[in-house]
GUVO-412652 format. One record per residue: x, y, z of N, C-alpha, C, O in turn; residue in one letter. Coordinates in pm, whole numbers, plus 50000, padded with zeros to 5 digits. Layout:
XYZXYZXYZXYZA;...
END
This chain:
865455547445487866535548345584867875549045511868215540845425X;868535558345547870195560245479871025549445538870895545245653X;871955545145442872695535545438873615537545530873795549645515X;874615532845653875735540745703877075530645582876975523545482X;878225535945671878855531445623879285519645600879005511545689X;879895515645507880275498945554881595496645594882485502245530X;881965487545711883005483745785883505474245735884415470345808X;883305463445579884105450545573883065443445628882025448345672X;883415429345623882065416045646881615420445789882175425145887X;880335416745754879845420145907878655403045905878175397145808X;878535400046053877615387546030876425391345990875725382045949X;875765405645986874945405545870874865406145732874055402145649X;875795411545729876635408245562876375394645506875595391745416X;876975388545559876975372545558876065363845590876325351745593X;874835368845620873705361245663872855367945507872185361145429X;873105381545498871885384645356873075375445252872445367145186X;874115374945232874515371245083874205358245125873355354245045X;874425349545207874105333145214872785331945198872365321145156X;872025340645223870325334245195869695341145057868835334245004X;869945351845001870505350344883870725342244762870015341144662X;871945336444792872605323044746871915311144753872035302344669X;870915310144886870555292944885869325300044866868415293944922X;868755315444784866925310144779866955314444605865825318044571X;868005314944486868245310644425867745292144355868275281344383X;866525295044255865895281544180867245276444102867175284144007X;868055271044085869205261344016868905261143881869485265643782X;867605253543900867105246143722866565257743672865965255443566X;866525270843710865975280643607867415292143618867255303943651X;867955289843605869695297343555869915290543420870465280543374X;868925305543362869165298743201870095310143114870085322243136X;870795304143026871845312342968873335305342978873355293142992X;874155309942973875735304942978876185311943078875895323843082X;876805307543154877635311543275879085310943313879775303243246X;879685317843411881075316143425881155322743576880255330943596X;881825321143659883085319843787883825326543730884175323043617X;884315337843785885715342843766886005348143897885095353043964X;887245347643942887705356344039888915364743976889835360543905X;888635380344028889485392643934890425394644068890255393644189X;891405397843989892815403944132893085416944054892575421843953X;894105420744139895155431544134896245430344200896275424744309X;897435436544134898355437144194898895441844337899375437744443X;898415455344253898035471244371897335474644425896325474944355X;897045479944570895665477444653895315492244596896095501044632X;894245496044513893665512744524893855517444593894425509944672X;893765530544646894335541644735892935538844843893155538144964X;891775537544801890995539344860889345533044844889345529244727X;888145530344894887705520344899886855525944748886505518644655X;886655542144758886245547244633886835542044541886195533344482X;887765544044507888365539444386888515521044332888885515844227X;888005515444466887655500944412886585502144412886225492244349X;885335509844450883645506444413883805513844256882835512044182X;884715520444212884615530944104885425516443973885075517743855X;886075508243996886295500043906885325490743891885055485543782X;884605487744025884085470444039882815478243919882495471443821X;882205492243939881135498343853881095498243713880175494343641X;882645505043665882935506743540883125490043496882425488343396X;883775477943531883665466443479881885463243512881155462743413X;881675462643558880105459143569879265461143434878645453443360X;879585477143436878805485643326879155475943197878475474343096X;880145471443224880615469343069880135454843017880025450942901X;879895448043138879225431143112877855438743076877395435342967X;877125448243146875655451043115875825453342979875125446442904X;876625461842925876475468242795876695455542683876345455342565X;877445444542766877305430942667876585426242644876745418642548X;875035426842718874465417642685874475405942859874045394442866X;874985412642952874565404243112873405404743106872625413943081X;873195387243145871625385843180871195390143377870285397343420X;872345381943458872465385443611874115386843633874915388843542X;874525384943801875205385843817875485385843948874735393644007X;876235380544017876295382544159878005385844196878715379044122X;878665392944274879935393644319879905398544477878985403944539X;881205394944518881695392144640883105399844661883975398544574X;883305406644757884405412244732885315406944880884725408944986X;886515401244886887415395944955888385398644983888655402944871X;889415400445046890875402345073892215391445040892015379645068X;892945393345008894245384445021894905388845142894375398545196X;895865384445193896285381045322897695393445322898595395645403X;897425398145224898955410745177897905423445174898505434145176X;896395424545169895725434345229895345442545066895465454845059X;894905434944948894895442144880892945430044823892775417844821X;892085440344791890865435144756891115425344590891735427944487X;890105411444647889885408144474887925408644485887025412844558X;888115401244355886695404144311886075384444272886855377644207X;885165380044304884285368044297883415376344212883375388644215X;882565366744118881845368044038881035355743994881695345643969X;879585354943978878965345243892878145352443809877405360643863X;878115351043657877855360043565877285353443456877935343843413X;876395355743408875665349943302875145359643143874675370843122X;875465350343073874755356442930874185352242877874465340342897X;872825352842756871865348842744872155338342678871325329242675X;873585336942596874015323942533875225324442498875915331042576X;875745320242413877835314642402878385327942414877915337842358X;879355327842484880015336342478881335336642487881675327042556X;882685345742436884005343142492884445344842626884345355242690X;885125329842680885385334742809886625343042817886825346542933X;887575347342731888285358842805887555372642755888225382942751X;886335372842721886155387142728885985396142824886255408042812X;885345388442967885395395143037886445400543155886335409043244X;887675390443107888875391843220889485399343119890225407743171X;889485400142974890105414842913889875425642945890695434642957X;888585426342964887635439642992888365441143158888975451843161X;888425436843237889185435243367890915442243372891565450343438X;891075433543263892715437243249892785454743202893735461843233X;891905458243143892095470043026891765477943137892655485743171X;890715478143202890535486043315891745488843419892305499543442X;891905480443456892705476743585894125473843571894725472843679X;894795472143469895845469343419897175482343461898185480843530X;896795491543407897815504643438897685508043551898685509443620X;896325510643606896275513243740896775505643845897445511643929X;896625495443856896885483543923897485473043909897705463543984X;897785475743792898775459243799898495449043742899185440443689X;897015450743760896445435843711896725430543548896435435343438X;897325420043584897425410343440896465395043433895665389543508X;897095392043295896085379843253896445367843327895565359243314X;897375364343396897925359243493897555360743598898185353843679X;896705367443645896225365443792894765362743780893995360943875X;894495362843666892765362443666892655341843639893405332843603X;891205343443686890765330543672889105328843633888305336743681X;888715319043552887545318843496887115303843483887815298643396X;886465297243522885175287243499883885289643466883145298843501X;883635276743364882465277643364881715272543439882095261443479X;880295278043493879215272843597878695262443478878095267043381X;878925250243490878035244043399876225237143477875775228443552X;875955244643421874835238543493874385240443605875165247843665X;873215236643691873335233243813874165233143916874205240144017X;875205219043855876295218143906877685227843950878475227644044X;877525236443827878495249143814877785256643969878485264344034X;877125255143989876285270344083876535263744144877285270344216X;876515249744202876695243344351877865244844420877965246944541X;878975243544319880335245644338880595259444374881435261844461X;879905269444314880305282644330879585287444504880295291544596X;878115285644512877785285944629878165277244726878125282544837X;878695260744728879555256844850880085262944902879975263945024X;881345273544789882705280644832881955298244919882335305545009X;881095298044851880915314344885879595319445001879245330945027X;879005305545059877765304345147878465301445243878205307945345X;879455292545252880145286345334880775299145402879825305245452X;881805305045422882715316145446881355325545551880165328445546X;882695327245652881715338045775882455345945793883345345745708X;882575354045874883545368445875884955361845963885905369545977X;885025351246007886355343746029887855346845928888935352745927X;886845336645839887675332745719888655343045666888195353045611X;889875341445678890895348645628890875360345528891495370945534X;889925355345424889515365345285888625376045345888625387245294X;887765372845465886865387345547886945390645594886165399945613X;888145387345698888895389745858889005405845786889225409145669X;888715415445933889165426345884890605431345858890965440945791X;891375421745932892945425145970893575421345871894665416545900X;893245421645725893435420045585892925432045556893315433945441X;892305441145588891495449845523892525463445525893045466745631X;892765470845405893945479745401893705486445480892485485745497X;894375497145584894685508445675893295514445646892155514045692X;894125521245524892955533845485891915529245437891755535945336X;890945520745445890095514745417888975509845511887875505245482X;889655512645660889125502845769887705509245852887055503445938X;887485522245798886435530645815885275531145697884175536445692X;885805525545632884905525745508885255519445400885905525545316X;884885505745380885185497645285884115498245150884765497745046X;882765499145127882235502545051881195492145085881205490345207X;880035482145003879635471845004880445460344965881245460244872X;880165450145050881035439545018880795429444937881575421244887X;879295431244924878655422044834877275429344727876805440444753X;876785420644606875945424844549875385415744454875925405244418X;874355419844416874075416544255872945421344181872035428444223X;873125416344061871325423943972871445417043845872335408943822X;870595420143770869725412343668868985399743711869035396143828X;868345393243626867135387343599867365372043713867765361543663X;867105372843833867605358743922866505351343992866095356244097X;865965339843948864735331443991865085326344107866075319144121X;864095330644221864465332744320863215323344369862135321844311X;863745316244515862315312444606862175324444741863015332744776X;861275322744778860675330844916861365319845055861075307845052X;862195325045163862415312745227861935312045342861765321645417X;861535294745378860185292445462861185288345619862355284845634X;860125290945712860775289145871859725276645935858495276745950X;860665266945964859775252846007860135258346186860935266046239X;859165250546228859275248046367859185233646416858575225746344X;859685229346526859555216146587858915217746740859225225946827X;858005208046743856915211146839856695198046908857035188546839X;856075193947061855525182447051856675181747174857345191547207X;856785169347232857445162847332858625159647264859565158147342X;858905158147144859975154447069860705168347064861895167247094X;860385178947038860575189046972862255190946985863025190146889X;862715194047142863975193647152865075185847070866115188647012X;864335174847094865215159047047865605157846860866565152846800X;864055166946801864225167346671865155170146619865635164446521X;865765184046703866565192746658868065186346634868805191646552X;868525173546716869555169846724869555155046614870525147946589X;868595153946579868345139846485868455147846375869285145046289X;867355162746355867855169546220869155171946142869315172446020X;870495174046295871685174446290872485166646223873415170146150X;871995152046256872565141246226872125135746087872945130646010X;870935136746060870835137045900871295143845838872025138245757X;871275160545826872325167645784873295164945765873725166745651X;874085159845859875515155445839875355143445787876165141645696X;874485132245809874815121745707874755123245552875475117945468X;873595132745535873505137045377874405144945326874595143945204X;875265155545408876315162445373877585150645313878165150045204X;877705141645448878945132245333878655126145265879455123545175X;877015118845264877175110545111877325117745005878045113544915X;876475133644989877025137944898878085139744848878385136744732X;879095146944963880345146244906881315136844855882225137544773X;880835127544932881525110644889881135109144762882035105944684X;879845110744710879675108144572880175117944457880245113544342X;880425127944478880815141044364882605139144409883365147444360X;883125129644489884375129444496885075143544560886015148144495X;884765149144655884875161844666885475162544845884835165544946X;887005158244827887135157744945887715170845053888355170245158X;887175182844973887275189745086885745194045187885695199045300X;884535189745087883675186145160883615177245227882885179945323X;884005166845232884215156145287884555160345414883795160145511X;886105165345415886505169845552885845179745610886175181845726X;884605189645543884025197545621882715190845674882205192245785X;882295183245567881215176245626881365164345785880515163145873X;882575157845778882935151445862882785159946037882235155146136X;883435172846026883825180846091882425189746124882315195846230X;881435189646028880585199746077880145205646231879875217446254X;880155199546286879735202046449880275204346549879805210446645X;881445199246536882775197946589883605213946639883935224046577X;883705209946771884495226546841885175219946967884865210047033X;886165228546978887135228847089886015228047237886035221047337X;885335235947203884425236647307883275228447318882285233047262X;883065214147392882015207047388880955209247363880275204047275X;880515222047477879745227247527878415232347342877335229947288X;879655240047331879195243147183878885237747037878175242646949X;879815223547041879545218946999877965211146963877615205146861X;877135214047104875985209647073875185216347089874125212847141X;875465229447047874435244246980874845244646851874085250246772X;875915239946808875715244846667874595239946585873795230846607X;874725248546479873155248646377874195248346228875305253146205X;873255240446147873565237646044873425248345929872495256445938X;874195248845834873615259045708874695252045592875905250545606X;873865248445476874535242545414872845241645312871675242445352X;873585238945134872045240345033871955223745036872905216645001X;871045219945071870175208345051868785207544914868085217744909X;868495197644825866975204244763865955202244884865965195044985X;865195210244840863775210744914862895197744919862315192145012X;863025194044749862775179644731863665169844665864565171044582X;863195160744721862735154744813863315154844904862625151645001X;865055158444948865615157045093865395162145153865225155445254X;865185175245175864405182845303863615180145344863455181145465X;862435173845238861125169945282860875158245339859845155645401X;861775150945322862165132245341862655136045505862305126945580X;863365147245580863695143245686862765147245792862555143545907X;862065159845682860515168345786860075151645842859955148145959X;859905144445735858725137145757859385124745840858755115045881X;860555126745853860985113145934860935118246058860455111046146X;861375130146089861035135446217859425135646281858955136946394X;858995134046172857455136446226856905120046251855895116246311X;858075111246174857595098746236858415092146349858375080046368X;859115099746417859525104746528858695112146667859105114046781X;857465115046607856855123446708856965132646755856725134146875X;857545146246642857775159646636857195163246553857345158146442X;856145175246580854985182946499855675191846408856325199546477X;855865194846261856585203846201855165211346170854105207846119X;855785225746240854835241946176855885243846121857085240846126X;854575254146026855395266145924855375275446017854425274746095X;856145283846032856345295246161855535305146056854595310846113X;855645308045938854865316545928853365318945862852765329645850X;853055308545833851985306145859850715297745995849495298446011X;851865290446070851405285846172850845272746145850375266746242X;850795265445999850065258245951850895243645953851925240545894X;850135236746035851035217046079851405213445948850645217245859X;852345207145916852515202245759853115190645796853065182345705X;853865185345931853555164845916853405166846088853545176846158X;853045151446123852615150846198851665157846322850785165346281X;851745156346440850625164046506849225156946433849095151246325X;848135160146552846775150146540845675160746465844535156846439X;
END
């Protein structure tokens, strides 16, 4: 099937890069890593000519020696695209090589200097948690995807907004069901663990803008809605995911695998 065009974030956009992101293994991101987000001064003429840079810098991490890579492409609020990145190499590397390689490209054309670029390292685990909080989180709301940031000439055809490639240990992701006389009820106790595990975490990594999102998770102008919302946020599988299957099930809610159909707690 041919691709059509792309319009800028769309909620399917944002549903493939978030699942993506959370079916990503943590402890097997092996190599050295880095966060960068790339700017420009000058918005390109056209959406070609930013898929024609984001390519030529790409090419040039491959030709280094990139092991993966994932990027995100966003707006500033003056209507001109930047670039998100998590990027890995098989071991030490300089971190301004790749915001040189950025600058050299993009520099005459655009504006871009060493001053607008930014780079962290993903250390660890931890590095990727930080990077996926910021970039799982974000829905086509958010200021950086709103289209009404998105340049004029651009608004028919922005290019892809997201991507990635090389070598990324990935899980398959599974669909639980809640069943049983409880089943309804589960759904709103699941809620509430969620959110309790959302702030202790954040309480403990000191991280108070999770904090205030975690506090807030559910929360809408509209009551009503407030108690449809659904959670999405990376939890591990183990043991906390599995710790609340099973409290629910000692609750008296049957958890299926939807796709296999197969009881995995409770139920007789």
């Amino acid at each position: 099937m041919k691709r059509g065009d792309v319009e800028g974030w769309s909620l399917g956009a944002t549903r493939r890069n978030t699942q993506f992101l959370m079916s990503v293994r943590e402890t097997e991101l092996t190599g050295a890593g880095v966060a960068l987000t790339l700017t420009l001064r000058d918005c390109p003429a056209s959406a070609q000519d930013w898929t024609k840079l984001r390519k030529r810098w790409i090419e040039r991490q491959r030709r280094a020696g990139m092991v993966r890579l994932h990027w995100i492409t966003e707006w500033q609020r003056r209507g001109v695209p930047h670039l998100h990145v998590a990027l890995w190499w098989p071991d030490k590397y300089r971190l301004s090589d790749p915001v040189n390689d950025w600058v050299e490209l993009a520099g005459e054309l655009y504006g871009a200097g060493h001053r607008g670029q930014h780079a962290k390292v993903i250390d660890g685990p931890i590095g990727w948690f930080q990077y996926l909080s910021k970039h799982a989180a974000r829905g086509v709301k958010h200021y950086q995807r709103n289209n009404e940031n998105i340049p004029e000439a651009w608004l028919r055809k922005t290019g892809r907004v997201w991507g990635h490639s090389g070598d990324w240990p990935l899980d398959a992701p599974r669909k639980f069901g809640l069943q049983g006389a409880q089943g309804d009820a589960g759904w709103y106790w699941m809620r509430r663990m969620v959110r309790g595990w959302r702030l202790a975490d954040a309480r403990a990594a000191g991280d108070r803008r999770r904090i205030l999102y975690a506090r807030g998770s559910f929360r809408s102008p509209e009551p009503e809605l407030s108690k449809l919302r659904g959670y999405q946020d990376w939890m591990p599988a183990e043991p906390v995911q599995l710790r609340m299957l099973a409290n629910l099930a000692d609750r008296g809610c049957t958890i299926v695998d939807l796709d296999t159909g197969e009881v995995l707690f409770g139920g007789s």
